[in-house]
C-alpha positions as CSV (number, residue, x, y, z in Angstrom):
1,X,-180.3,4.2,-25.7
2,X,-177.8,7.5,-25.5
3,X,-180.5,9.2,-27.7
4,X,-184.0,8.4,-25.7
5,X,-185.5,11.2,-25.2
6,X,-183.6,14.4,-26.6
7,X,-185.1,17.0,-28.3
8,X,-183.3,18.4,-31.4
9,X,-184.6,21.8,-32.9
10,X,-185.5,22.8,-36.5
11,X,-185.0,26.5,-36.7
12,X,-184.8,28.8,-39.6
13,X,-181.3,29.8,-40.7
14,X,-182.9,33.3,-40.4
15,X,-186.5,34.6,-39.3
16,X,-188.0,38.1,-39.2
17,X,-185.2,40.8,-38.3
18,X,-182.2,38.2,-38.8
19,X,-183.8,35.9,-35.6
20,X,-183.9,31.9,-35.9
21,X,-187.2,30.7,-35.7
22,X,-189.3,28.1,-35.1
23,X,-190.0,25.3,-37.3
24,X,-190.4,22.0,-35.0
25,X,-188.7,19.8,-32.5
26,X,-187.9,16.0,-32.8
27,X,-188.6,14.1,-29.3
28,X,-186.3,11.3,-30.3
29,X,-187.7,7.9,-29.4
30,X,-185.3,5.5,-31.5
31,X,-181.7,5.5,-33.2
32,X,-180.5,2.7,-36.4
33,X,-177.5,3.9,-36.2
34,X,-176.6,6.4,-38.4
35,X,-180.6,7.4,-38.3
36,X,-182.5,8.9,-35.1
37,X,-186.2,8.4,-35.4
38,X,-188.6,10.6,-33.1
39,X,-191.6,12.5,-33.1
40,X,-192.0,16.0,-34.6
41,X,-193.4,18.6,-32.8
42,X,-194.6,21.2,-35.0
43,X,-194.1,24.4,-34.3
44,X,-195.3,28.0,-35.9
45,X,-193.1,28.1,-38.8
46,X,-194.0,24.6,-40.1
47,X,-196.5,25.3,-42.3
48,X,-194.2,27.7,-44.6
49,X,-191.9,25.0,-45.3
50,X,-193.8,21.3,-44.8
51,X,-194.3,21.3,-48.6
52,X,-190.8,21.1,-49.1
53,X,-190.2,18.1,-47.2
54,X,-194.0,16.4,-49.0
55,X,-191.8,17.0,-52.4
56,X,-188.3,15.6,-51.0
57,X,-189.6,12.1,-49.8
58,X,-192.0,12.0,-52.9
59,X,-188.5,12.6,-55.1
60,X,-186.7,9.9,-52.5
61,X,-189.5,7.0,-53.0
62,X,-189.4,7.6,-56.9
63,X,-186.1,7.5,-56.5
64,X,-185.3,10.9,-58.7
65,X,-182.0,11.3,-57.3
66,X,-181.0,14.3,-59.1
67,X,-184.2,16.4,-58.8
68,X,-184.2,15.1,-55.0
69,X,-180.7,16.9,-54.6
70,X,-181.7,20.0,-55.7
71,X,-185.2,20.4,-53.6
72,X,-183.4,19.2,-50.7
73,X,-180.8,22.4,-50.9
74,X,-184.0,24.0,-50.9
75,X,-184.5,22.8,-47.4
76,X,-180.7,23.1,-45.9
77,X,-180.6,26.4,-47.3
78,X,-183.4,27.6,-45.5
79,X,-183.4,25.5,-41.8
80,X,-180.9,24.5,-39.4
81,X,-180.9,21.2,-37.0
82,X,-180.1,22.0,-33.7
83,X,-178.5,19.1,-31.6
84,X,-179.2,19.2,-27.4
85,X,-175.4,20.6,-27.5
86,X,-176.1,23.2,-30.8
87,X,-175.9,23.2,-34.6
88,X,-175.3,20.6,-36.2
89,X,-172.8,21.3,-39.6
90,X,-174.7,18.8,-42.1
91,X,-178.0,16.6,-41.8
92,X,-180.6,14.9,-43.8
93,X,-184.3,15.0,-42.3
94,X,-187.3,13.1,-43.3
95,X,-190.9,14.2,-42.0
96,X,-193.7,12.6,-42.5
97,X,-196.8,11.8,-40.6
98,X,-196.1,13.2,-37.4
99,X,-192.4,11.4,-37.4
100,X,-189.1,12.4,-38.4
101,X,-186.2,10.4,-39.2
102,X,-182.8,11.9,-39.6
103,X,-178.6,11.6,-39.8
104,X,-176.1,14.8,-39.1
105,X,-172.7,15.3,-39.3
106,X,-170.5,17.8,-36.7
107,X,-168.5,18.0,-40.5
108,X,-169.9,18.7,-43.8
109,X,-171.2,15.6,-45.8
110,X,-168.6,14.2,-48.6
111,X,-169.8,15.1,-52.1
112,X,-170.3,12.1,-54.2
């Protein structure tokens, strides 16, 4: 698989001082094309925004589309998802469990 093994990075759009930081890595292990599945590594700046992602999947599985939309700006508006060849323009992200399951776009996502 053309994926196997990359790391993607989940930085802050902007740390302490204007600096990315931080936030995890995704070992990827798997792709379902459009979706790469991997482990997430955790880093230091996790912790700050992990509750954001607990309340996106919780609005996904009830299916709270709306509401789901609007926490999830939350989370682009705050972090970045760096490919193995730099930032990525769009992306949705699922993390869960140790595991992380996502899709990106080099262009931004079509509204609707």
């Amino acid at each position: 698989m053309a994926f196997d093994g990359e790391v993607w990075r989940l930085v802050r759009r902007e740390g302490p001082a204007g600096e990315e930081g931080g936030v995890g890595e995704i070992v990827v292990d798997d792709a379902d094309f459009p979706w790469l599945h991997g482990r997430f590594v955790p880093g230091p700046g996790f912790p700050a925004v992990e509750p954001l992602f607990a309340r996106a999947r919780a609005l996904c599985e009830a299916e709270e589309w709306e509401a789901f939309d609007d926490a999830y700006e939350e989370i682009t508006g705050r972090l970045a998802l760096v490919s193995p060849s730099g930032p990525v323009a769009e992306f949705l992200l699922h993390i869960e469990d140790g595991r992380a399951w996502f899709r990106w776009s080099e262009e931004p996502f079509e509204e609707g």
